[in-house]
Backbone as CSV, one residue per row, in Angstrom:
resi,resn,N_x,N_y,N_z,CA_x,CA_y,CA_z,C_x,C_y,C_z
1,UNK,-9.633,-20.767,-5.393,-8.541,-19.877,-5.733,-8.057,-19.204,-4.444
2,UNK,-7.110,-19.729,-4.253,-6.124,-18.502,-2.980,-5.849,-16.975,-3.425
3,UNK,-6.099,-16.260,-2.031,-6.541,-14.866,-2.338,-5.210,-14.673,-0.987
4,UNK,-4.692,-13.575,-1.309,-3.501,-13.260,-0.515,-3.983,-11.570,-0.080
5,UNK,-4.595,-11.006,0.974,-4.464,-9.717,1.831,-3.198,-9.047,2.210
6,UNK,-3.386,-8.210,1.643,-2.030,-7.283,2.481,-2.848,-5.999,2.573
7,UNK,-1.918,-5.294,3.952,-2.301,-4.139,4.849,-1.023,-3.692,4.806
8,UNK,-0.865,-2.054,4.146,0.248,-1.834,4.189,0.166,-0.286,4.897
9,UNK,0.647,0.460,6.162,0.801,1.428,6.664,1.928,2.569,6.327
10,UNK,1.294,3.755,5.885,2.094,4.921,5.537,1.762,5.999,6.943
11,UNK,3.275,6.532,6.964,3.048,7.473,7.708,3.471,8.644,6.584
12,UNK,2.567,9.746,5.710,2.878,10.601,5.042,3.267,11.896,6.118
13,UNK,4.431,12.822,5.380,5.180,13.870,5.777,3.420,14.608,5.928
14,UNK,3.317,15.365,6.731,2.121,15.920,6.954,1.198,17.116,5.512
15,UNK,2.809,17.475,5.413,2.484,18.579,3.970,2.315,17.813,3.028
16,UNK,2.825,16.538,2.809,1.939,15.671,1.682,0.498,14.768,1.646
17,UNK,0.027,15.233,2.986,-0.923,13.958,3.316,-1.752,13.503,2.124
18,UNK,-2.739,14.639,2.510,-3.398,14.337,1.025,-3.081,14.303,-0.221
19,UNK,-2.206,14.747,-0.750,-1.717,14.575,-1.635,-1.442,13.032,-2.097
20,UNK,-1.141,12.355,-0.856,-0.440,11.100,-0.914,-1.663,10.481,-1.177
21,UNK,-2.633,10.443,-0.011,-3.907,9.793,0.026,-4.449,9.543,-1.833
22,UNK,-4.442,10.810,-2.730,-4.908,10.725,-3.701,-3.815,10.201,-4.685
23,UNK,-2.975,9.683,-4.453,-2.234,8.810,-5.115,-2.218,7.928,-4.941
24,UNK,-2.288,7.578,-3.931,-2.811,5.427,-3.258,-4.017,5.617,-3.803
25,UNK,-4.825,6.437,-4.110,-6.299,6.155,-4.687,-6.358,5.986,-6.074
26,UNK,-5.681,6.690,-6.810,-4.778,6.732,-8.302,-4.700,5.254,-8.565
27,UNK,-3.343,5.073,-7.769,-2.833,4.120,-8.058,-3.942,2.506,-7.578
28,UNK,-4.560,2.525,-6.729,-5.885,1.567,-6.676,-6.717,0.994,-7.509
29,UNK,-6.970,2.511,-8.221,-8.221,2.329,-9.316,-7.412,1.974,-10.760
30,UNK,-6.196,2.572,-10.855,-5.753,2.112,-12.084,-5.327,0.354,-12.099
31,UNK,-4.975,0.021,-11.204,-4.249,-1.148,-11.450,-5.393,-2.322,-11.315
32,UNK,-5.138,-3.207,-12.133,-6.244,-4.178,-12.695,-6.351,-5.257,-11.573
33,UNK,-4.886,-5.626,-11.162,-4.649,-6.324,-10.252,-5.113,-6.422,-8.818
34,UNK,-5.588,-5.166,-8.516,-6.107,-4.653,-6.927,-7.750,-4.808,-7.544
35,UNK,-8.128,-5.680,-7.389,-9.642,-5.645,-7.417,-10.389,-5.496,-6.654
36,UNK,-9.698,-5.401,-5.298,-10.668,-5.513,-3.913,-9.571,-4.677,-2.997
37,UNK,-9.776,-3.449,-2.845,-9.433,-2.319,-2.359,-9.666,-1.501,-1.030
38,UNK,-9.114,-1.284,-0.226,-9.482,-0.023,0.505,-8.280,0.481,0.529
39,UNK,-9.018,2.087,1.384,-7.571,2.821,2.010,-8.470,3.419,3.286
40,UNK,-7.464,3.482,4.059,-8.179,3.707,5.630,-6.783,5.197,6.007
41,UNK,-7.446,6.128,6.543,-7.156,6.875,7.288,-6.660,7.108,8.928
42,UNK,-6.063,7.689,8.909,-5.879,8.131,10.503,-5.317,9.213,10.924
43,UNK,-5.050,9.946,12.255,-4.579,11.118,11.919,-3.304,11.816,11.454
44,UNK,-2.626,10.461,11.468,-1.088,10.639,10.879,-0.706,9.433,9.944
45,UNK,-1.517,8.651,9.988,-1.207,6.898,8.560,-2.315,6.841,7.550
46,UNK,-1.794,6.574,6.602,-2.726,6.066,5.350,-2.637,4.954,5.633
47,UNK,-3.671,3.860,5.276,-3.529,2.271,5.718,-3.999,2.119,4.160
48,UNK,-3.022,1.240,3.138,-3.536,0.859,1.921,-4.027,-0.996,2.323
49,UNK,-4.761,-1.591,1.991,-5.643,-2.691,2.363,-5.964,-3.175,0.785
50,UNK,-5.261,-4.057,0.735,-5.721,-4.854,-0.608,-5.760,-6.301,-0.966
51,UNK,-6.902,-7.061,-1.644,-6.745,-8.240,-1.956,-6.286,-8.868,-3.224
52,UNK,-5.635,-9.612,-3.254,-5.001,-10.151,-5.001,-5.303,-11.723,-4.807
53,UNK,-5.682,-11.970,-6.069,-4.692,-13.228,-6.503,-3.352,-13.635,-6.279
54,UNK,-3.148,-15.188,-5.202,-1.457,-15.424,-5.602,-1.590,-15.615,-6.538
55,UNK,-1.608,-15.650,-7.724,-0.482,-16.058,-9.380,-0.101,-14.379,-8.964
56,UNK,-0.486,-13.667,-9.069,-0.148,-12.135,-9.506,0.562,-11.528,-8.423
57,UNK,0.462,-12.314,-7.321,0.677,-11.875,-6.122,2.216,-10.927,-6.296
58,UNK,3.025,-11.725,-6.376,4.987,-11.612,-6.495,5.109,-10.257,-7.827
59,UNK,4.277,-10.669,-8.526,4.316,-9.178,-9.839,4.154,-8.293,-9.159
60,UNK,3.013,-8.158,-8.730,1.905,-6.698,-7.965,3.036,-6.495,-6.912
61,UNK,3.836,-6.986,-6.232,4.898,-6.944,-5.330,5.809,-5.943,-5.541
62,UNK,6.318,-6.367,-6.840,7.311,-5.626,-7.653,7.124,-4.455,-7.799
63,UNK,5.934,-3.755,-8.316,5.106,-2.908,-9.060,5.205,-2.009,-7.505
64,UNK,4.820,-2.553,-6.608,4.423,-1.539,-5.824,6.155,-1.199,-4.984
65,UNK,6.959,-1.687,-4.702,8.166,-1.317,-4.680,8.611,0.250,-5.592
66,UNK,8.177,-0.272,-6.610,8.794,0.667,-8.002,7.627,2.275,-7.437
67,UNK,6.353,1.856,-7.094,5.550,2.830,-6.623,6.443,3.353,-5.720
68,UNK,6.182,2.855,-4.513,6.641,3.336,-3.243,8.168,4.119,-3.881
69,UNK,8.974,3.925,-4.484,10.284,4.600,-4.659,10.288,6.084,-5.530
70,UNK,8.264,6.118,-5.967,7.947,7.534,-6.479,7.132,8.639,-5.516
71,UNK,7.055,8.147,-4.116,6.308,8.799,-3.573,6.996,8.445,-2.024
72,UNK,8.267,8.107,-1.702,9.016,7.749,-0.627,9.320,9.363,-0.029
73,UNK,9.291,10.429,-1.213,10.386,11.839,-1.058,8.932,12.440,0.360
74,UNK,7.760,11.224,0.128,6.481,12.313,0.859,5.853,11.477,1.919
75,UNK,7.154,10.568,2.729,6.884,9.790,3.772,8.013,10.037,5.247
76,UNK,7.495,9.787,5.882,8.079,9.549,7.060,8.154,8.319,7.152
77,UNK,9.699,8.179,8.329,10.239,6.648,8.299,9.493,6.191,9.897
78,UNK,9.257,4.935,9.575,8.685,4.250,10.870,9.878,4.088,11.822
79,UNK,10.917,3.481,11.095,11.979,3.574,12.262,13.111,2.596,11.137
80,UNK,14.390,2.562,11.579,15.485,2.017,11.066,15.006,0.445,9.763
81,UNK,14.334,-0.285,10.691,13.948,-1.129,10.159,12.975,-1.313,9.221
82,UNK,12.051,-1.166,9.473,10.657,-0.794,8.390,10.775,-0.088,7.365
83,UNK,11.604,1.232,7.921,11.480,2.375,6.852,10.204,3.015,6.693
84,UNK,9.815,3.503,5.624,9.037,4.244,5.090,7.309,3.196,4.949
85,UNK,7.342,2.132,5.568,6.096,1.488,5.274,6.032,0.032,6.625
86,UNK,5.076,-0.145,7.007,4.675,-1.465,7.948,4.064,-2.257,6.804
87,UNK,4.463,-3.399,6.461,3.578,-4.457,5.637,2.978,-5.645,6.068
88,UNK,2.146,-6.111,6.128,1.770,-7.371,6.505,0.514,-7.793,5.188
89,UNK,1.242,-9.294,5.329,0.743,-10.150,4.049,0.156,-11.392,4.466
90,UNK,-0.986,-11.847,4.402,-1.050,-13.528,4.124,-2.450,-13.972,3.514
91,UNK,-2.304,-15.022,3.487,-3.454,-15.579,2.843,-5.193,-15.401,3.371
92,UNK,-5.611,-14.873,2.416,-6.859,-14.851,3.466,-7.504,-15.697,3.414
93,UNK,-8.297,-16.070,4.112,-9.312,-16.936,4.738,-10.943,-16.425,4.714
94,UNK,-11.400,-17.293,3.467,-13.226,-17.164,3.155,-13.788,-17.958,3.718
């Protein structure tokens, strides 16, 4: 079964940090789809780190778009392009 990694980088507005942090954690544990989880810290990025299934892959995609557009009001932008998040995706390798 192909397993697809993504690492996705937040820079939260500082007055939301934690706040934010405990909503990527929220949102981790609730969703069925993230079975293999982290979140990594730093002194200004949340790093969300997750493994899926491709079949689910393109859904869980969606889903987290619709996230990110409830918790965007408590981010800082990386820059013109990126916006509000750095993503990187691919297949992982066991």
């Amino acid at each position: 079964m192909t397993k697809k990694l993504s690492i996705v980088r937040f820079k939260p507005k500082p007055e939301h940090f934690d706040e934010f942090v405990q909503l990527l954690k929220a949102r981790h544990e609730s969703d069925p789809a993230m079975t293999d989880t982290k979140i990594m810290t730093t002194d200004e990025e949340v790093v969300g780190i997750v493994v899926r299934n491709t079949k689910i892959f393109s859904e869980n995609v969606q889903s987290g778009v619709e996230y990110l557009n409830t918790v965007r009001h408590m981010l800082q932008e990386y820059d013109p392009v990126n916006r509000h998040t750095i993503p990187m995706t691919g297949d992982l390798v066991e």
